[in-house]
N, C-alpha and C positions, 0 to 999 in steps of 0.2 A: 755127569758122564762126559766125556771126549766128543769132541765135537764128530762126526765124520768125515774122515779126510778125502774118502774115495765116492766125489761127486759124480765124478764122469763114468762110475759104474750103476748112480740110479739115473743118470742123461741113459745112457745105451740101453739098459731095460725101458725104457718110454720109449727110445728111440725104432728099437726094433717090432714092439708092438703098433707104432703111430700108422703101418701101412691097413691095418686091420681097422682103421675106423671111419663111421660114420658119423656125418655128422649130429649132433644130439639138433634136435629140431620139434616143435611143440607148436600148437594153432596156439593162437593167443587167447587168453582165458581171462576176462574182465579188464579193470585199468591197472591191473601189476604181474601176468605172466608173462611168459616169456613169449617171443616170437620167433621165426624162423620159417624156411620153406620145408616141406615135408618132403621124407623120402619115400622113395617109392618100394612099395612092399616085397619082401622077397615070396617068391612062390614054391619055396622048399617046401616038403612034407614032412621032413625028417625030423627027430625030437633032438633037443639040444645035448651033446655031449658035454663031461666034465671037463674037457680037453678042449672040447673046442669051440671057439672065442669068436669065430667070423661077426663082421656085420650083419651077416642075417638074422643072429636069433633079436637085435635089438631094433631092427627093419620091423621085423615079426609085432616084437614089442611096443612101439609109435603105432604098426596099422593096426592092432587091436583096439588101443585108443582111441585111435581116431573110428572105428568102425563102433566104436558103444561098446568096447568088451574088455571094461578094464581089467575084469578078473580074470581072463586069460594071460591080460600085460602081466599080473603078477608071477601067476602060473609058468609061466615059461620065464623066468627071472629064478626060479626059486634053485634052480639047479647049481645056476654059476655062481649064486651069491653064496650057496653053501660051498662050492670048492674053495671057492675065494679065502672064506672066512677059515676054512678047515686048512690049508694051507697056509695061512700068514697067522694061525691063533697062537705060533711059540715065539714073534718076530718080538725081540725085547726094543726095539730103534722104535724112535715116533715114527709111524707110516704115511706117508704123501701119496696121494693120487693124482696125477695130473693128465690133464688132457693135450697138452702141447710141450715142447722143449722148455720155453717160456718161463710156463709155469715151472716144470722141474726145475729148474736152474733156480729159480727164486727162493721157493721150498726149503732146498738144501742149502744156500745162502743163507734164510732166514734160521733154519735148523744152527749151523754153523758158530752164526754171531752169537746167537744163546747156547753153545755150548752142551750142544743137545744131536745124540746120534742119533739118523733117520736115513731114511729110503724113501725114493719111489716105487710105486708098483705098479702093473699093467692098469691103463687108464677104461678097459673094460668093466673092472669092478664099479667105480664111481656109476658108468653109465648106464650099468644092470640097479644097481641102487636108484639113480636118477626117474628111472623107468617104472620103477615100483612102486616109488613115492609118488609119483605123478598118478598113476593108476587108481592109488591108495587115496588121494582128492578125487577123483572121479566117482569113485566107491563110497564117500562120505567118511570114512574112515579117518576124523582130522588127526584125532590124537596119534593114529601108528604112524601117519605122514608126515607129523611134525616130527616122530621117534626117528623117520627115516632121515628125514631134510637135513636134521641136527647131527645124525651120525656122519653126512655124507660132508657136509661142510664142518663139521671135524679134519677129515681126510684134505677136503678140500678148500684151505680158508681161504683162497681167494681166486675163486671160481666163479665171474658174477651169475651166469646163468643160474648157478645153483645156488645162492646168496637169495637171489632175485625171488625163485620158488619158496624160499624158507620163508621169506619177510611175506608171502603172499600168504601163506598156510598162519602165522603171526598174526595176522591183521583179517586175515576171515575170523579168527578165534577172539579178535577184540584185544590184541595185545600190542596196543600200538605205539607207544612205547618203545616196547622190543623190534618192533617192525621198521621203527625207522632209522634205529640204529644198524639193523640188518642190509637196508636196502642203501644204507650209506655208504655199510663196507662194500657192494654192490658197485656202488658206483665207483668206487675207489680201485675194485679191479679190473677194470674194463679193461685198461691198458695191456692186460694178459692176456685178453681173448679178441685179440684186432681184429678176426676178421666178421666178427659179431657187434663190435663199439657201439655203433648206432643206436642200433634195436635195443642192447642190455642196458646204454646210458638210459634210453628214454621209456624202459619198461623200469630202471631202478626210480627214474624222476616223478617216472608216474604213480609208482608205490610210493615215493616219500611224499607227493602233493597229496594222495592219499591219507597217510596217516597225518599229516599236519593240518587237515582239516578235519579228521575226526580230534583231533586236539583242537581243535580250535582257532589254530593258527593259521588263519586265511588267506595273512600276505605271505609267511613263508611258503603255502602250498603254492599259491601261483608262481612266485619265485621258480619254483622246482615245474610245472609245468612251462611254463617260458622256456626255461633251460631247455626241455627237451623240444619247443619249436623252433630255436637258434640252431639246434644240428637236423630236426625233420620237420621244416618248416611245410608240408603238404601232411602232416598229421591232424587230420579233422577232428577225430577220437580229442583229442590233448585241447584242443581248438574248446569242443562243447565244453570240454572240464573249466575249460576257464571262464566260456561263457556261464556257466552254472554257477561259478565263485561269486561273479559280479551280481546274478539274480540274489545269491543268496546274502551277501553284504546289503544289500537293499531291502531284503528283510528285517536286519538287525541293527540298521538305523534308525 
């Protein structure tokens, strides 16, 4: 297919939804979720329309979470991700979702160079997805949460947040392997989500010190927790993991 020419028509669809978002934000969930500060809950009563997109229904969706009710985060998820999908299911272009300009602009650059028509679309879809997956770990539900993860970073390849989630959902299943390949390309898109760098480099560092100790590669894991002490050198969490490396090299002497 033709590459598409008219990038700066899916820049201005991102552009003009970007006023409608909140930040995606998550408590941190063992030594590979994501982190962030939480938002704070909206106190609407009203049920989510198919039209409309506000940061509240996804406020809504985090305080459920966080209150132990994942199956509400689904619940209220279920609405927008059906317009979404019932809307873009005749779009023949590869679909990008993006959560900043950044990303869009890459996307379609990347689309471009390979020759391949695509769009951006409102960056709400990804976060109503984001929300349900996350829910769906809460729920125990690994397998629909990996269905989800995998769909989502389809849309969005290089989203570390959402990278970061997939390689965790990988590596609870024992796939680690896959998990560390995930949370490399993780690490590799930080540079998209600046004002996140930190937190995503040393949540991807800590899911790859992670799986390169269930492989058995001891020095590479510390490698990769080091790394994430050079940028949060006041990370204690990363601190014990190392301490824990050297206990257990001591064993296998």
């Amino acid at each position: 297919m033709k590459a598409l020419g008219k990038i700066a028509i899916g820049v201005a669809l991102l552009t003009a939804a970007m006023p409608a978002l909140a930040q995606d934000v998550v408590q941190q969930r063992g030594s590979s979720r994501s982190d962030g500060r939480a938002p704070k809950a909206n106190t609407s009563k009203a049920k989510p329309s198919s039209s409309d997109y506000r940061p509240a229904w996804y406020d809504q969706g985090m305080a459920a979470i966080r209150d132990k009710n994942p199956g509400k985060a689904v619940e209220l998820m279920k609405p927008l991700l059906a317009d979404f999908e019932k809307r873009y299911a005749g779009e023949k272009r590869q679909i990008y979702c993006a959560v900043n300009a950044q990303q869009a602009k890459t996307y379609l650059d990347d689309a471009a160079k390979a020759s391949v028509e695509a769009v951006t679309i409102e960056p709400d879809w990804c976060r109503a997805q984001y929300v349900r997956g996350y829910a769906l770990i809460d729920l125990g539900q690994s397998d629909d949460a990996l269905a989800a993860f995998k769909a989502l970073t389809a849309l969005a390849p290089r989203n570390s947040r959402y990278l970061n989630e997939l390689g965790y959902v990988l590596a609870d299943k024992k796939k680690y392997v896959e998990a560390l390949g995930v949370y490399q390309r993780a690490l590799a898109a930080v540079t998209l989500s600046p004002d996140n760098s930190v937190s995503e480099s040393c949540t991807a560092y800590r899911g790859i010190g992670f799986a390169q100790t269930k492989l058995g590669k001891l020095g590479e894991a510390e490698k990769a927790y080091r790394a994430c002490l050079a940028i949060d050198p006041d990370n204690d969490e990363v601190q014990g993991l190392i301490d824990d490396l050297s206990e257990e090299r001591k064993l296998t002497v």
